[in-house]
C-alpha positions in Angstrom: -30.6 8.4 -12.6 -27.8 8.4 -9.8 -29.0 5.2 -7.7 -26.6 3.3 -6.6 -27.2 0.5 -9.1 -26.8 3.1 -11.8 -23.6 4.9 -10.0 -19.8 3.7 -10.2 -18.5 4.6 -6.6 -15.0 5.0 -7.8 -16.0 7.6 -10.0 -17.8 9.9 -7.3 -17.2 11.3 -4.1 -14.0 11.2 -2.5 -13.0 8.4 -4.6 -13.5 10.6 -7.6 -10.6 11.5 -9.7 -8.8 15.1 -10.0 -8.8 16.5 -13.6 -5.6 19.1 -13.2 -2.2 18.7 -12.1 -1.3 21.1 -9.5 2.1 22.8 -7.7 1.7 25.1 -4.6 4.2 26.8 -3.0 4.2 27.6 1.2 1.1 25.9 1.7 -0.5 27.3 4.9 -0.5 25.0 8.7 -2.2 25.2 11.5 -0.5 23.9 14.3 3.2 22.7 14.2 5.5 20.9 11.9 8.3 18.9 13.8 11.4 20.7 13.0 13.4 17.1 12.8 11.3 16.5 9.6 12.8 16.8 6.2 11.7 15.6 2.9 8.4 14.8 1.2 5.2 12.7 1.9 4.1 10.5 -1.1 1.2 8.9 -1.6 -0.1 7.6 -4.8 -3.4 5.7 -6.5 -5.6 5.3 -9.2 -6.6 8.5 -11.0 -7.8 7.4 -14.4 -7.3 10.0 -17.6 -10.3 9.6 -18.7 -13.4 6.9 -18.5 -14.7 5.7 -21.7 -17.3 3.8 -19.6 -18.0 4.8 -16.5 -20.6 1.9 -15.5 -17.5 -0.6 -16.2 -14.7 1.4 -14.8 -12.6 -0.7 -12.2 -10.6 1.7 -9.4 -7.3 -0.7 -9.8 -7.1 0.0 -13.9 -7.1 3.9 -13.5 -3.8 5.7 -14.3 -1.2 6.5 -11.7 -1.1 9.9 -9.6 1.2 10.1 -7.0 0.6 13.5 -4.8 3.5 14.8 -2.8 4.3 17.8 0.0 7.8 18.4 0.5 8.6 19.7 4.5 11.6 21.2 5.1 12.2 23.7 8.8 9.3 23.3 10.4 7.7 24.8 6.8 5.4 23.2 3.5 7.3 24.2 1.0 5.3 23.0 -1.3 2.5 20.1 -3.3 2.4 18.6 -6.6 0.3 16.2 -8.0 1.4 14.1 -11.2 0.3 11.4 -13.5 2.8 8.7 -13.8 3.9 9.4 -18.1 3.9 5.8 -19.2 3.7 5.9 -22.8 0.0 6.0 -23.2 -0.2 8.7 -20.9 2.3 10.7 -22.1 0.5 10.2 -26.0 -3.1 11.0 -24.3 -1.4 14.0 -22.3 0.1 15.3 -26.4 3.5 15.2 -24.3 7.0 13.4 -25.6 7.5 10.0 -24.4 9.9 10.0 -21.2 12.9 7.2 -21.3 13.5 4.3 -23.1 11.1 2.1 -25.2 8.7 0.2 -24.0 6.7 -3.1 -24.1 3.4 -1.2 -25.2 1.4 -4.7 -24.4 2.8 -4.6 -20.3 3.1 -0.3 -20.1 1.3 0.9 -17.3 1.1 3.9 -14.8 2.3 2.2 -12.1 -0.4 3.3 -9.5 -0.1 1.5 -6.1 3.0 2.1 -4.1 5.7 5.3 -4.1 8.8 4.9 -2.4 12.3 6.4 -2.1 15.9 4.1 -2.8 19.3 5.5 -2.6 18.0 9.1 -3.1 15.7 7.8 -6.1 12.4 8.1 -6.4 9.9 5.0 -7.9 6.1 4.6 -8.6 5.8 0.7 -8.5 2.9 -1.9 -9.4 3.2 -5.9 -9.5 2.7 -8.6 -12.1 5.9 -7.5 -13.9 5.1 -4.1 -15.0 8.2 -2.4 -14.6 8.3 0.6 -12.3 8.7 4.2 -12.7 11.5 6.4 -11.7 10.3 9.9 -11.0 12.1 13.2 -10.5 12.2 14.8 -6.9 9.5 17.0 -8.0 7.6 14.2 -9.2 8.0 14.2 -13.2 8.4 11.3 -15.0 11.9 9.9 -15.9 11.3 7.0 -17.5 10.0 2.6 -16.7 13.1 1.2 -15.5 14.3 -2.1 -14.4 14.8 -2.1 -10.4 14.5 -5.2 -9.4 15.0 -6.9 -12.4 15.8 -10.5 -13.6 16.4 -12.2 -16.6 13.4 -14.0 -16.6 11.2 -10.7 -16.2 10.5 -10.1 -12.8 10.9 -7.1 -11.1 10.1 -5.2 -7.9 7.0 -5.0 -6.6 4.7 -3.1 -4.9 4.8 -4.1 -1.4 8.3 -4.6 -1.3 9.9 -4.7 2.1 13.4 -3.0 3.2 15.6 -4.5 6.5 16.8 -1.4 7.8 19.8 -4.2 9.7 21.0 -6.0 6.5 20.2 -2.3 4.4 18.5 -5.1 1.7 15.1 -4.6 -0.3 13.1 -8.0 -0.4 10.7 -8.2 -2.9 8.1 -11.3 -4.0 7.1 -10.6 -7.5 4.9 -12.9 -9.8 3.8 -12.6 -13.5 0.2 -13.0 -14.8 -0.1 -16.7 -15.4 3.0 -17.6 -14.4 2.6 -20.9 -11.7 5.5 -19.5 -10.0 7.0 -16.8 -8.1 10.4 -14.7 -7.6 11.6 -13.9 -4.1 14.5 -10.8 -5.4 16.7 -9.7 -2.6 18.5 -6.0 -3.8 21.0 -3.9 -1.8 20.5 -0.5 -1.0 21.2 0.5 -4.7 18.8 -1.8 -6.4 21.1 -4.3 -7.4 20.0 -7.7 -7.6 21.7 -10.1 -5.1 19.5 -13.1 -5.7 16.6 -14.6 -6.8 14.5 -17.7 -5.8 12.0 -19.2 -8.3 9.6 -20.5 -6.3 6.6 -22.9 -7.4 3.2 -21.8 -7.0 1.0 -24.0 -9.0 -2.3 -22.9 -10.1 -0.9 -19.1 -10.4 -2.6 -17.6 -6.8 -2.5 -13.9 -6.9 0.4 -12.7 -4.0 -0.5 -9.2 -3.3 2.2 -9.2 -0.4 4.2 -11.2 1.8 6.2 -11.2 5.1 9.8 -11.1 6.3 11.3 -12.2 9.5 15.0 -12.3 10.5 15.1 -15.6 9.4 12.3 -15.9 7.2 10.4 -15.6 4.0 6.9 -16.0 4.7 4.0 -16.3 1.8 0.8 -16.3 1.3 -1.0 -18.9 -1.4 -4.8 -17.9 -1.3 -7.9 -19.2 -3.4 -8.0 -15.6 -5.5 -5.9 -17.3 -8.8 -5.1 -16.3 -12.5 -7.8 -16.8 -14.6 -7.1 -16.3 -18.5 -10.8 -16.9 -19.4 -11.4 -13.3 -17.4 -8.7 -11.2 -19.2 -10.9 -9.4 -21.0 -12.6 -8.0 -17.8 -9.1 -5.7 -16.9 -8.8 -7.8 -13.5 -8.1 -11.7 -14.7 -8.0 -12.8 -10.9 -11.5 -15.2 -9.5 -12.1 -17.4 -6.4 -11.3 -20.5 -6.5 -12.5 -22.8 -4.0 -11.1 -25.6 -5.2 -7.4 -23.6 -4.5 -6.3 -24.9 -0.9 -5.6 -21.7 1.2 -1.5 -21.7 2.2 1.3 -20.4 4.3 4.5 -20.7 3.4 7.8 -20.4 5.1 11.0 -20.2 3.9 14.9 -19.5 4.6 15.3 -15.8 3.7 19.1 -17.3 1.3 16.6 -19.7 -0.3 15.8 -23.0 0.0 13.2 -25.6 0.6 9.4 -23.9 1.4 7.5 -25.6 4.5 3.8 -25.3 3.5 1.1 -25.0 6.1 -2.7 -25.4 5.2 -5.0 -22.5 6.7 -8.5 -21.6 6.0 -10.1 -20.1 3.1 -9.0 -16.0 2.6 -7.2 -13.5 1.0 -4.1 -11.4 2.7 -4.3 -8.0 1.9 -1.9 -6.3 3.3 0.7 -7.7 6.0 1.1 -5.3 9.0 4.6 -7.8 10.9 6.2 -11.3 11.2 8.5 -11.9 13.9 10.0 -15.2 15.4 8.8 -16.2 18.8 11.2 -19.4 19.7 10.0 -22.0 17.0 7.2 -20.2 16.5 6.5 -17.6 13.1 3.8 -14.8 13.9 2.3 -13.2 11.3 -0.4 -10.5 11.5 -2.4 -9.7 8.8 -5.1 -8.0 7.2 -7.1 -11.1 6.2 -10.2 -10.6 3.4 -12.5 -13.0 4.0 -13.8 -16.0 1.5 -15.7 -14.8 -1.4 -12.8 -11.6 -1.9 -13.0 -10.6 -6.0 -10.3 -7.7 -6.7 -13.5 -6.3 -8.7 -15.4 -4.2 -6.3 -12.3 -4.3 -2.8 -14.2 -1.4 -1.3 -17.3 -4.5 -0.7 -15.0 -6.8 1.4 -14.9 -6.6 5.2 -11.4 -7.3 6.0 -9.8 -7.6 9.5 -6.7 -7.9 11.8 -5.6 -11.8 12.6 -2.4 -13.4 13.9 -1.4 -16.7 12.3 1.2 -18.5 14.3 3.3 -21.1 12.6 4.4 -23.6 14.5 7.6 -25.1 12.9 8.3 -28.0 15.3 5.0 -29.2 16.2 3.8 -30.9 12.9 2.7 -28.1 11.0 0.2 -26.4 12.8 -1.2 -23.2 12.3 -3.1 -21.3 14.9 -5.5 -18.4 13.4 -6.9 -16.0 15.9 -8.8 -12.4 15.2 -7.1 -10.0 17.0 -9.5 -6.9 16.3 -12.6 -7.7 14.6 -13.0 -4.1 13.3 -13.4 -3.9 9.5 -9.9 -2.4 8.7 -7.0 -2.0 5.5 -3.8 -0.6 4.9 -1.7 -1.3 8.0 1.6 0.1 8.9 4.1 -0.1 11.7 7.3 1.7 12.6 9.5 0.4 9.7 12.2 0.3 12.6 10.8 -2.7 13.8 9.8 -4.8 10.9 10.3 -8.6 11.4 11.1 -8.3 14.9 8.7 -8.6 17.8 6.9 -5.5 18.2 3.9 -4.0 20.1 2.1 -1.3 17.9 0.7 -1.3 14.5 -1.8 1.3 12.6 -4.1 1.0 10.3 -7.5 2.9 8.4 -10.9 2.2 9.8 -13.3 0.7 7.2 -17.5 2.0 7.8 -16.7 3.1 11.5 -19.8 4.8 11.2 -23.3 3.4 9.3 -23.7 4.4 6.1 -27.0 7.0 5.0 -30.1 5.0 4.4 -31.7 5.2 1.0 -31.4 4.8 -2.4 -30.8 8.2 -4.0 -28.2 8.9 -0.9 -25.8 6.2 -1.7 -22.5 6.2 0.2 -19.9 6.6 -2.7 -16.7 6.1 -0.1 -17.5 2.8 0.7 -14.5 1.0 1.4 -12.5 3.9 3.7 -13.9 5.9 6.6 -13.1 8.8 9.0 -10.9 7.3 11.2 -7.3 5.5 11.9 -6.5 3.1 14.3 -3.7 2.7 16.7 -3.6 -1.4 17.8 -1.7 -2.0 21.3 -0.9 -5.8 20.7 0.7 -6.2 24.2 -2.2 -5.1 25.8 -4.8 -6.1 23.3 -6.5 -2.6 23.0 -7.3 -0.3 20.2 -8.1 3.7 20.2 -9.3 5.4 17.1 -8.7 9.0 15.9 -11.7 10.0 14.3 -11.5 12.9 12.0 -15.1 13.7 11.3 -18.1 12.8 9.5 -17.2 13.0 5.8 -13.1 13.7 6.6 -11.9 10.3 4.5 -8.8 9.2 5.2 -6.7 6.6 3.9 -3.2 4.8 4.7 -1.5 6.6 7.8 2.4 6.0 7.8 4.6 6.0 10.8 7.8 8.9 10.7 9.4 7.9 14.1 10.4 11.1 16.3 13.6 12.9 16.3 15.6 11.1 19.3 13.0 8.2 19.7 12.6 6.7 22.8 9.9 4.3 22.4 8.9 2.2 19.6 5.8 4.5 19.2 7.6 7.6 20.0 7.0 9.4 16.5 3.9 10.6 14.2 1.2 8.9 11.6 0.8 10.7 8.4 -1.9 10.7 6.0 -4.1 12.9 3.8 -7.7 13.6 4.9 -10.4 15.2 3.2 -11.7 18.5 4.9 -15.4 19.0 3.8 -15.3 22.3 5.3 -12.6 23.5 2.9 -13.3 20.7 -0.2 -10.0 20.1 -0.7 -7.1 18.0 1.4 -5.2 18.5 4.5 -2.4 16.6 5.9 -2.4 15.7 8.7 0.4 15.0 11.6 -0.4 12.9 14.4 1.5 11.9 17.7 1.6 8.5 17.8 1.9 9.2 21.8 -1.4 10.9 22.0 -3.0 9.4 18.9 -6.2 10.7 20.0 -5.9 14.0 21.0 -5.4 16.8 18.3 -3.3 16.8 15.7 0.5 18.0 15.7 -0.4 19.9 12.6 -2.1 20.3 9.4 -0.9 21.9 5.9 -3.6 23.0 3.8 -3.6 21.7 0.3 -5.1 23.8 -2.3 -7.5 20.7 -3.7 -8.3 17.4 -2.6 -6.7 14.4 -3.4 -8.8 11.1 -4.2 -8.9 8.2 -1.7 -5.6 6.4 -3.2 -3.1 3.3 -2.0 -0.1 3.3 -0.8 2.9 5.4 0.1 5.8 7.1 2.1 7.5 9.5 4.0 11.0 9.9 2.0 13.3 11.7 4.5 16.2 13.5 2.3 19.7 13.8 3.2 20.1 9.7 3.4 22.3 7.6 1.1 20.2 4.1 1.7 16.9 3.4 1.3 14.1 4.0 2.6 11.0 2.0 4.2 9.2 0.0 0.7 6.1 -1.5 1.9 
């Protein structure tokens, strides 16, 4: 029977996994490429090598795949697909080992963020599983240590790159560890400092946010919980765990913690100081959040304000009550004031009625958002009824002249063709039809996060 107690959702539909790994060369577009853009879109996400059991499959355990097309002239020259080789992929794939030895008990396909540093390329996860370096094409070098300190920490996921200093700021915790370490890099990956930082009762930090002055971080109720290691996610609610902001001095230093109500950050779309003021705008999940089924929460857009000098106050307001994930900004303007952000619409439109018609994309919808936060609006670009989309990432335009003066990327699934297209928008007329789109050969899976990697650049590039 395929009810929807009986289905897993992440193994169906557009969140279904591709079986093949695939290169295509001078994929077709309609429309226009801008000529300015040069190098390769990345996205990456779970694509498990096979499910043992599907009923208890989790989306977050399967295997890396990070999908790629590579732009150059105003051409799409071509795609690949790839699973990440950590060692147990590379022994189920019958395939050498790539690199160095690992820690077979912490190896794992790093499958939530794909980013570009120094003209490398990394597949990174969090809870101090090292990263990946991959090739330009996409294959496998080896796990590496960017990032890395002595006492096992390394980059994470969401980390975040000052395009003024040129440093890479990363917050990265181990399982069970009460404690955190806030890792500043250069533009090479080399490790400048580290800050241990105290976090008693081991709260899961999915991300964090960065000001000029400022380290901000979030300490939620969703905590370690070694009774629940067996079930592949060892994360519960607590609600005895006192929901926190911190702030701290980006060089280190004492952290100022600042009570807020009960929630979970997802994802962190800017800080910026206003005077003695810290805003912060987040995607907030609300109380109840298990990493188990994400796909089931209803997350939205809020501002926290931290007010330094007046006693510790902490105003929370909604600022689009939209259900809504994966925001990005142009990278440009991270940690300073800015006025637009983007992000992917959750359940835009209603879901079939019905039992035997269950909706197995839960979780992602048809549409992206662009958010005007001076003037408080919000316009969506809505790409059909089953054309899925996930994450859309800014590329700012050749000679910009505004801060939106540029193009969101993302995949999106064409039903008409089954497979994926992406898709270029103007973030200037983020409604109106798309710049271009080049027409992959298959589709890709709903997925996490990624990047635009321009080449020809010696620093790094946007990690967030």
């Amino acid at each position: 029977m395929t009810g929807p107690t009986r289905t897993n959702r992440y193994l169906s539909g557009n969140f279904a996994p591709v079986t093949e790994e695939v290169t295509a060369y001078d994929l077709p577009v309609t429309g226009r490429i801008p000529a300015h853009l040069n190098g390769r879109y990345l996205r990456t996400g779970p694509n498990p090598l096979g499910v043992e059991d599907p009923a208890a499959h989790l989306w977050t355990l399967g295997e890396g795949m990070v999908h790629g097309v590579r732009i150059r002239d105003g051409r799409a020259e071509w795609y690949r697909n790839r699973w990440v080789r950590s060692a147990s992929v590379a022994d189920r794939l019958g395939e050498p080992r790539r690199g160095g030895p690992v820690d077979e008990r912490m190896d794992f396909a790093p499958n939530v963020q794909v980013a570009g540093l120094n003209g490398r390329t990394f597949a990174l996860i969090e809870g101090g599983l090292k990263p990946y370096e991959l090739t330009y094409e996409l294959d496998t070098v080896g796990a590496c240590d960017l990032g890395g300190t002595p006492e096992g920490y390394t980059a994470n996921a969401h980390s975040v790159f000052d395009p003024r200093t040129r440093e890479l700021h990363s917050l990265a915790f181990l399982y069970g560890v009460e404690a955190v370490q806030h890792i500043v890099m250069d533009d090479t990956g080399t490790v400048r400092r580290a800050t241990t930082i105290p976090t008693p009762g081991s709260p899961y930090m999915h991300d964090f946010a960065l000001t000029e002055q400022y380290v901000v971080l979030f300490d939620g109720p969703v905590v370690f919980s070694a009774a629940h290691l067996g079930t592949g996610v060892p994360f519960v609610w607590d609600d005895n765990h006192q929901a926190r902001v911190g702030v701290m001095p980006r060089e280190g230093g004492e952290v100022r913690w600042f009570e807020i109500a009960p929630s979970l950050v997802g994802h962190t779309l800017n800080a910026y100081e206003d005077g003695t003021d810290v805003v912060v705008d987040i995607v907030r999940h609300p109380e109840g959040f298990t990493i188990r089924d994400v796909g089931r929460s209803r997350p939205t857009l809020d501002r926290w304000t931290v007010d330094l000098a007046g006693g510790g106050r902490v105003r929370e307001e909604r600022l689009d009550d939209r259900v809504q994930e994966f925001p990005r900004l142009n990278p440009r303007y991270t940690g300073r004031p800015y006025r637009y952000g983007y992000a992917a619409a959750v359940e835009l439109y209603a879901p079939p009625t019905g039992v035997d018609n269950p909706r197995p994309d839960e979780g992602f919808s048809n549409a992206l958002l662009k958010h005007d936060l001076l003037r408080g609006t919000t316009e969506a670009h809505e790409f059909g009824r089953f054309g899925a989309v996930g994450e859309g990432v800014f590329v700012a335009g050749e000679n910009p002249a505004a801060e939106d003066d540029g193009y969101v990327m993302a995949y999106v699934h064409n039903p008409e063709r089954g497979a994926a297209d992406l898709v270029i928008l103007a973030a200037q007329d983020f409604g109106g039809e798309p710049v271009a789109r080049i027409h992959l050969p298959v589709r890709v899976p709903l997925g996490l996060h990624g990047n635009w990697v321009p080449d020809g650049e010696s620093g790094a590039h946007e990690i967030e």
